[in-house]
C-alpha positions in Angstrom: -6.2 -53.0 -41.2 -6.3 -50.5 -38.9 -9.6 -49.1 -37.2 -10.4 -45.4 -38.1 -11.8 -44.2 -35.0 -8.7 -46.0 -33.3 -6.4 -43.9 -35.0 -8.4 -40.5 -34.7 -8.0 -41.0 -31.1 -4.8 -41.9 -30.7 -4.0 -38.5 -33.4 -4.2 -35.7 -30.0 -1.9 -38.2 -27.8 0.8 -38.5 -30.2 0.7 -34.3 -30.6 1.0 -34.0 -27.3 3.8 -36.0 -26.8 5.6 -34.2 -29.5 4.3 -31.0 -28.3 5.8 -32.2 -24.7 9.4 -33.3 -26.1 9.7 -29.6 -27.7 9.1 -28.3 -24.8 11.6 -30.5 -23.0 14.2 -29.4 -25.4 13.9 -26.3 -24.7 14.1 -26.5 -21.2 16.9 -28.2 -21.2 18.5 -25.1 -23.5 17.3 -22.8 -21.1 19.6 -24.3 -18.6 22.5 -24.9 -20.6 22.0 -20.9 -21.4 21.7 -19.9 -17.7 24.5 -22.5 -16.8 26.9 -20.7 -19.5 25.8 -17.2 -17.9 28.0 -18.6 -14.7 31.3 -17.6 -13.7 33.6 -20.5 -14.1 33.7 -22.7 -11.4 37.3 -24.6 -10.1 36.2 -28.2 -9.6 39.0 -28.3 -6.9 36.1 -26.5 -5.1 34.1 -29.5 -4.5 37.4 -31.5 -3.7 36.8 -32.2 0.0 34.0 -33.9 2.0 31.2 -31.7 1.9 32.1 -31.3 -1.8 31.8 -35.6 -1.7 28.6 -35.5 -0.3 27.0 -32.9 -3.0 28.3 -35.4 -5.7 26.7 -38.4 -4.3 23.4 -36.1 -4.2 23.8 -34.8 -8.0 22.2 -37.2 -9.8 18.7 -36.6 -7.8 18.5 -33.4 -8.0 18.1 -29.8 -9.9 19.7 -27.3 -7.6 23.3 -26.2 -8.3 25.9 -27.9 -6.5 27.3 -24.6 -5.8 24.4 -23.7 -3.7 24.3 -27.5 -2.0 27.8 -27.2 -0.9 27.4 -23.3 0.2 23.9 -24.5 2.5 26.4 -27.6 3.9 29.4 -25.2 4.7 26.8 -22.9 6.5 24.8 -25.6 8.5 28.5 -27.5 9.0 30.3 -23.9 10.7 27.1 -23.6 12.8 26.6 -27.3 14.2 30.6 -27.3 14.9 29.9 -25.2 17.5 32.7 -22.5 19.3 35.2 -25.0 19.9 37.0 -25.4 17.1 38.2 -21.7 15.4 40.9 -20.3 13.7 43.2 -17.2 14.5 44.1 -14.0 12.9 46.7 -12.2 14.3 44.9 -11.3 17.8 41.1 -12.1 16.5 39.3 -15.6 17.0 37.8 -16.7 14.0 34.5 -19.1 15.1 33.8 -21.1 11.8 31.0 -19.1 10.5 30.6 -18.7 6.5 27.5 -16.7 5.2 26.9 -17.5 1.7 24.5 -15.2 -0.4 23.3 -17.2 -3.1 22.4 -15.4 -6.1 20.6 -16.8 -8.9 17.2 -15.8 -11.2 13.7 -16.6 -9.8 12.8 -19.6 -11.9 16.7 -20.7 -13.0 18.5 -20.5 -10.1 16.4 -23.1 -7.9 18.2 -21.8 -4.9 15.0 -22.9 -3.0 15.5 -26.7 -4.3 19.1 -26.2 -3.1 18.7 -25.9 0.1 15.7 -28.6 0.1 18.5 -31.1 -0.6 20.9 -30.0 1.8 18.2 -29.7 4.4 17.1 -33.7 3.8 20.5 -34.7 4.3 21.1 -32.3 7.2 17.8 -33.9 9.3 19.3 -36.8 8.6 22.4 -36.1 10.1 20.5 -34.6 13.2 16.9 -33.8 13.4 17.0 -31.7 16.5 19.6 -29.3 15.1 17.1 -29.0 12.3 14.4 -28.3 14.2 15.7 -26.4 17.4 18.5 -24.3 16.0 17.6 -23.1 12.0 15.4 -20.3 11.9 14.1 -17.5 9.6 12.4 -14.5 10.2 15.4 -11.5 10.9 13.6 -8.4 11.4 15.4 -6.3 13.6 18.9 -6.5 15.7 17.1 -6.1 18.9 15.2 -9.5 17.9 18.4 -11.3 16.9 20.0 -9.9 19.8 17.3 -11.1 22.4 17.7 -14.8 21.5 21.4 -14.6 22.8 20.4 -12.8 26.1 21.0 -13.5 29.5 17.9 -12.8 31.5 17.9 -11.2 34.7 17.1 -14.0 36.8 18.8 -16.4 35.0 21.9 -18.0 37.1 25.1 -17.1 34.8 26.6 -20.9 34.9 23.1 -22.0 33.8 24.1 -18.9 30.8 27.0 -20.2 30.1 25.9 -23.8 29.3 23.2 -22.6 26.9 23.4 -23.7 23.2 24.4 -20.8 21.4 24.4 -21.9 17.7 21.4 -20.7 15.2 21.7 -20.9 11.4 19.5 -18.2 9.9 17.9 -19.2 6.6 16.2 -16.1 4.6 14.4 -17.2 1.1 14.1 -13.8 0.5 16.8 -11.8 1.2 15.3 -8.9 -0.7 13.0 -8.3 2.3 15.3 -8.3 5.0 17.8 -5.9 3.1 14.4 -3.4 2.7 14.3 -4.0 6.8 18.0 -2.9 7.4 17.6 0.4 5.4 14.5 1.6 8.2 15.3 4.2 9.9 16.5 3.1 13.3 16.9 -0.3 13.0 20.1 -1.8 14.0 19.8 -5.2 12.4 23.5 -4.6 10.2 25.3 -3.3 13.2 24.2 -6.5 15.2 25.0 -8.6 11.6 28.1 -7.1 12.0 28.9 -8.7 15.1 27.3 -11.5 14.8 29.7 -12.1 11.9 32.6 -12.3 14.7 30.4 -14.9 17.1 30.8 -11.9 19.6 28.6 -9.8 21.8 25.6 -8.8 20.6 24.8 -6.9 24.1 23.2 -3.8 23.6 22.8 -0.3 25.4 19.2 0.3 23.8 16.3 1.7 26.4 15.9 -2.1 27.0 19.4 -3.4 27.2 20.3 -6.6 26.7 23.5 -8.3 27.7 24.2 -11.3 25.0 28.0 -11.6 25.3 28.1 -15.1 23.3 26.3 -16.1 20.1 27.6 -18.6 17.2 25.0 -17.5 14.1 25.4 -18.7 10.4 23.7 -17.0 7.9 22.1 -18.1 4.6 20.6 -16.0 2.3 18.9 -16.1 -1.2 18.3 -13.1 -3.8 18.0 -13.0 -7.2 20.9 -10.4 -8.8 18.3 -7.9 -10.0 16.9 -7.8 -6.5 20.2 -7.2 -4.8 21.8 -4.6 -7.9 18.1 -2.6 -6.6 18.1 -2.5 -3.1 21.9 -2.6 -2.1 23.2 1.5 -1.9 27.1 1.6 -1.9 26.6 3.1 2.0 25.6 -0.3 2.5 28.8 -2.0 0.9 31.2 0.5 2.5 28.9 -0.1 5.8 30.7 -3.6 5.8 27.5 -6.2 6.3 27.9 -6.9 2.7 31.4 -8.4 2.7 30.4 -10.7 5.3 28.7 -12.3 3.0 30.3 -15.2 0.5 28.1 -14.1 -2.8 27.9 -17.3 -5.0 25.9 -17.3 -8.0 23.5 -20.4 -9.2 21.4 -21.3 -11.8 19.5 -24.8 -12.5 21.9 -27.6 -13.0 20.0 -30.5 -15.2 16.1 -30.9 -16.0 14.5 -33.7 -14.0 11.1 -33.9 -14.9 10.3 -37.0 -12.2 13.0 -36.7 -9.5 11.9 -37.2 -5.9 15.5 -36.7 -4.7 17.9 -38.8 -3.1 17.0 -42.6 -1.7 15.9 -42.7 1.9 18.8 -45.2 2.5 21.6 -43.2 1.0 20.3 -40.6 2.8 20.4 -42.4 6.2 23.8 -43.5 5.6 25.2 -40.0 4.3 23.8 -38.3 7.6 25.1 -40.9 10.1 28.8 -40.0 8.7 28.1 -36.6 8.6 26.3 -36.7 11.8 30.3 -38.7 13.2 32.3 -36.1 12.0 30.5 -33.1 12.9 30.5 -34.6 16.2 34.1 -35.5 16.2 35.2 -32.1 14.7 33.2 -29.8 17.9 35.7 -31.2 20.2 38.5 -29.1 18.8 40.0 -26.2 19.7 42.1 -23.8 17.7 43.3 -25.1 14.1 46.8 -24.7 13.2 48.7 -25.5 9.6 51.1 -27.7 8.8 54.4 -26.7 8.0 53.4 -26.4 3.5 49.7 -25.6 4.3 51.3 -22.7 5.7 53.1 -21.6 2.6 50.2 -21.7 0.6 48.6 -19.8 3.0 51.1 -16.5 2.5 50.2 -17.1 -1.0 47.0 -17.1 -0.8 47.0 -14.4 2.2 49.0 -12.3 -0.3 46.6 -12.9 -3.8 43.2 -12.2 -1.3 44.1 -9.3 0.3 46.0 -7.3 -2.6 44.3 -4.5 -4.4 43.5 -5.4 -7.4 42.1 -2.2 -8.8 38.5 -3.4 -9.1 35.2 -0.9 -9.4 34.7 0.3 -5.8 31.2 -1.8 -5.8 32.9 -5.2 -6.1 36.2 -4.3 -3.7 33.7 -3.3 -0.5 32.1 -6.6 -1.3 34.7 -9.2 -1.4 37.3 -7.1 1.0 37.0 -10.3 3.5 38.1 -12.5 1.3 41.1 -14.0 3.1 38.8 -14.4 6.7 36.5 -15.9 4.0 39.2 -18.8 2.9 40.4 -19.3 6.2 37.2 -20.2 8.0 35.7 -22.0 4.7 39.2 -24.1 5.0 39.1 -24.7 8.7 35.9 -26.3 8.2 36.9 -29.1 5.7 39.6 -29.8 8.0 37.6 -30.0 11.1 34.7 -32.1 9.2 38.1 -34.3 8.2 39.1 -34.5 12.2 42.1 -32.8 11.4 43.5 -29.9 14.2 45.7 -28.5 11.2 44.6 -27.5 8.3 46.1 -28.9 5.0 47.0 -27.9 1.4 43.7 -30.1 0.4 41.7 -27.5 2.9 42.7 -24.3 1.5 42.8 -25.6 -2.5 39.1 -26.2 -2.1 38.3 -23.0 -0.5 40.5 -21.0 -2.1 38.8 -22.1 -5.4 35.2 -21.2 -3.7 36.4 -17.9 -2.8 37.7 -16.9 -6.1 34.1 -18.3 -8.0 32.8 -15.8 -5.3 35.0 -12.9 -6.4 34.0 -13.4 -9.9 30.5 -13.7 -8.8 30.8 -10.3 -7.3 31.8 -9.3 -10.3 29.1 -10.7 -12.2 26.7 -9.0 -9.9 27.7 -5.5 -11.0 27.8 -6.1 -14.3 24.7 -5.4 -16.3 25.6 -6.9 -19.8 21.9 -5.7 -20.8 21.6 -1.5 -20.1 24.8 -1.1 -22.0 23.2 -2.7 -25.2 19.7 -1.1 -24.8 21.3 2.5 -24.0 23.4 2.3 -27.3 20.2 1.4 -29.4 18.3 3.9 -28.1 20.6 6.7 -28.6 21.0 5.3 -31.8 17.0 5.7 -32.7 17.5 9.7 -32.1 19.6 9.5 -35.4 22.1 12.7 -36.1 20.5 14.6 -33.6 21.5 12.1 -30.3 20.4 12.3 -27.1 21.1 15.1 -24.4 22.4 14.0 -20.9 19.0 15.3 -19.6 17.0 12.8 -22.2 19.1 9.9 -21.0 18.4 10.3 -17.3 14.9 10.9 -17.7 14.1 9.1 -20.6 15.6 6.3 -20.6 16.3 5.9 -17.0 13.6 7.1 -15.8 15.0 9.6 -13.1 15.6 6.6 -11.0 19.7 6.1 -11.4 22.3 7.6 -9.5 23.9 9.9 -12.0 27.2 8.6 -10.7 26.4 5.1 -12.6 24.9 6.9 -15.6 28.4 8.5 -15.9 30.2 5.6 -15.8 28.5 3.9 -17.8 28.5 7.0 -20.8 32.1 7.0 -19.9 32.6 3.1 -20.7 30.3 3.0 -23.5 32.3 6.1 -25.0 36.0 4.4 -24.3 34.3 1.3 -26.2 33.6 3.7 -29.0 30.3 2.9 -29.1 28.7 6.6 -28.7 30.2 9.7 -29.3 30.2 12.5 -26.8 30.3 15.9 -27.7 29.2 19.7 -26.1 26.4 22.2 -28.0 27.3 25.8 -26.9 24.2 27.8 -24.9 21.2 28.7 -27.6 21.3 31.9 -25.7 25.2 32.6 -26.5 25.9 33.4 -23.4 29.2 31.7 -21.4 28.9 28.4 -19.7 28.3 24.7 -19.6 26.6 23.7 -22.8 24.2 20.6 -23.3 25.9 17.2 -23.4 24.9 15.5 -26.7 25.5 11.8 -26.8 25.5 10.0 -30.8 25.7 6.6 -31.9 28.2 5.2 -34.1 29.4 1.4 -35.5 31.1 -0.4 -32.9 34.6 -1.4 -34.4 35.0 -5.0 -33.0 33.5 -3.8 -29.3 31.5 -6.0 -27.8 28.9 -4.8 -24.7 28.6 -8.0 -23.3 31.8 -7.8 -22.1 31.2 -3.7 -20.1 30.6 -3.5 -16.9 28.9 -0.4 -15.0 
């Protein structure tokens, strides 16, 4: 017979653990939800070493392999050095890729991501870790300054100086408010850094940098970015620099302490040979049907295809983008060409990019509130005035409010119509926006 006091004690453990495997279960929806919210992804984009390497780490760990693989290409184009590069008609490519990874604060465990990457990474080579990835861009005189040849320096000591630094910004957010300051030059410097070029400037204090080999990783959650990014600063051309990937959390593991010491170990000392192997070449060629794929692809990436101005500024270096993403799987392979294999696998990164551009300026959400609230004003509807101050607060460009009454109209889901002038008198009336059933439309699917 069992003991009463027994069994009244052991009443609150049993509710917790129930209360505990709800919990769970919803977790785990939560990130099948956020998972489904993702552009589709081409496995082919995780067909190549780097791609081999985030599969043996899966298991252990939460962040999305998108994001692992992204942090490895990064750190990879850095360590590799100037040697090897690709060409583009007359410009040098250096092997730089600058991923922005987009994903939600808590979901997208970009932080966890590049926690994973960085393990294996400082196993491959703790000094690169520790001497040459950085954080902390504040202004392009700064960045500048790191590259620069000092006065009394000899120039063949100059020239034998390690030029690589991976920048790694957690909060992106920040260093975009720092760019929009008056006076700071930080995206013009970006801008050339992006090239592995001269960051000299002609400033009162002038600095002469006419080398520098900097990789770029950045995190921001799409809110963040959709706030603070103006379209000067997409048709500025920092933006599509930048490879945009967007991450959420890939599996719930409640007691992972990532990936074994010794699989780590061994990981890093391969990556550690082929890095090492791959620096020593020079310029990367294709071979003879690599470079038929390449006019395909050449031709797909760099062909108007008619998208909103926000998201054709963004991913308008698309095809520099493939090639350098590409170079880098071969070189990591010890290859001096670069094969079908190569481009397949970037090529299929670059397109989950283009759709995550995509994704970025699309706000499946406003549409949907701005139809129910127009909808609440009954008969009547809403005047253009009411929407921008009511409902947006006076804080939208009233470029994007028209588009967006314009798509929401074309997806019948308001009515637009014109109230003459109370006092009779000629001229513009008063836009009146109305509500009305949405015949099979769907506003998940609008963009703005």
């Amino acid at each position: 017979m069992s003991h009463p006091a027994r069994t009244l004690r052991a009443l609150p453990t049993i509710a917790a653990s129930a209360t505990t495997d709800v919990a769970e279960a919803e977790a785990i929806t939560q990130v099948a939800q956020a998972r489904a919210e993702l552009p589709t992804l081409d496995e082919t984009a995780l067909d190549c070493y780097l791609g081999h390497l985030v599969s043996k780490l899966d298991a252990t760990t939460e962040a999305d392999p998108v994001a692992v693989l992204a942090s490895l290409l990064c750190a990879a184009g850095v360590h590799l050095g100037q040697g090897p590069h690709v060409r583009a008609g007359d410009d040098p490519h250096p092997l730089l890729v600058w991923p922005l990874i987009v994903g939600r604060t808590s979901s997208g465990r970009k932080g966890t991501s590049w926690s994973t990457a960085r393990r294996l990474l400082d196993a491959a080579d703790t000094e690169f870790n520790r001497a040459n990835i950085k954080s902390g861009l504040s202004s392009g005189e700064g960045l500048a300054e790191r590259f620069a040849i000092k006065e009394d320096e000899d120039p063949a000591d100059a020239e034998g100086r390690d030029l690589r630094l991976m920048v790694m910004e957690a909060e992106w957010g920040g260093v975009m408010a720092k760019m929009r300051r008056e006076g700071n030059s930080l995206s013009a410097i970006l801008r050339s850094a992006w090239e592995g070029g001269d960051l000299s400037t002609l400033t009162v204090t002038a600095r002469v940098a006419p080398n520098s080999h900097v990789g770029i990783l950045a995190h921001i959650t799409p809110q963040e970015f959709r706030a603070k990014v103006s379209d000067s600063d997409l048709a500025g051309g920092t933006y599509n620099r930048f490879l945009p990937l967007a991450v959420a959390r890939s599996k719930f593991l409640p007691f992972s302490q990532g990936a074994d010491p010794d699989v780590l170990r061994q990981l890093g000392g391969e990556l550690a040979d082929r890095l090492a192997a791959g620096a020593k070449l020079g310029t990367l060629g294709f071979t003879g049907e690599a470079a038929e794929l390449w006019r395909a692809l050449y031709i797909r990436f760099s062909t108007d295809t008619n998208e909103r101005p926000q998201v054709e500024q963004f991913i308008s270096r698309a095809v520099p983008n493939c090639l350098r993403i590409a170079a880098i799987h071969a070189a990591l392979d010890g290859e001096p060409v670069i094969h079908p294999a190569h481009l397949h696998a970037a090529a299929a990164l670059v397109r989950y990019s283009i759709d995550t551009a995509r994704a970025i300026f699309t706000d499946t959400q406003t549409p949907a509130r701005l139809v129910a609230w127009i909808a609440e004003a009954g008969p009547g509807g809403r005047t253009k005035k009411e929407i921008t101050t009511g409902f947006f607060g006076g804080h939208t460009k009233a470029q994007q409010i028209n588009a967006m009454l314009a798509q929401l109209a074309d997806a019948r889901l308001i009515n637009r119509a014109t109230r003459p002038r109370a006092d009779g008198k000629p001229g513009r009336g008063t836009e009146i926006y109305t509500a009305r059933a949405p015949d099979g439309a769907n506003t998940a699917n609008l963009r703005t």
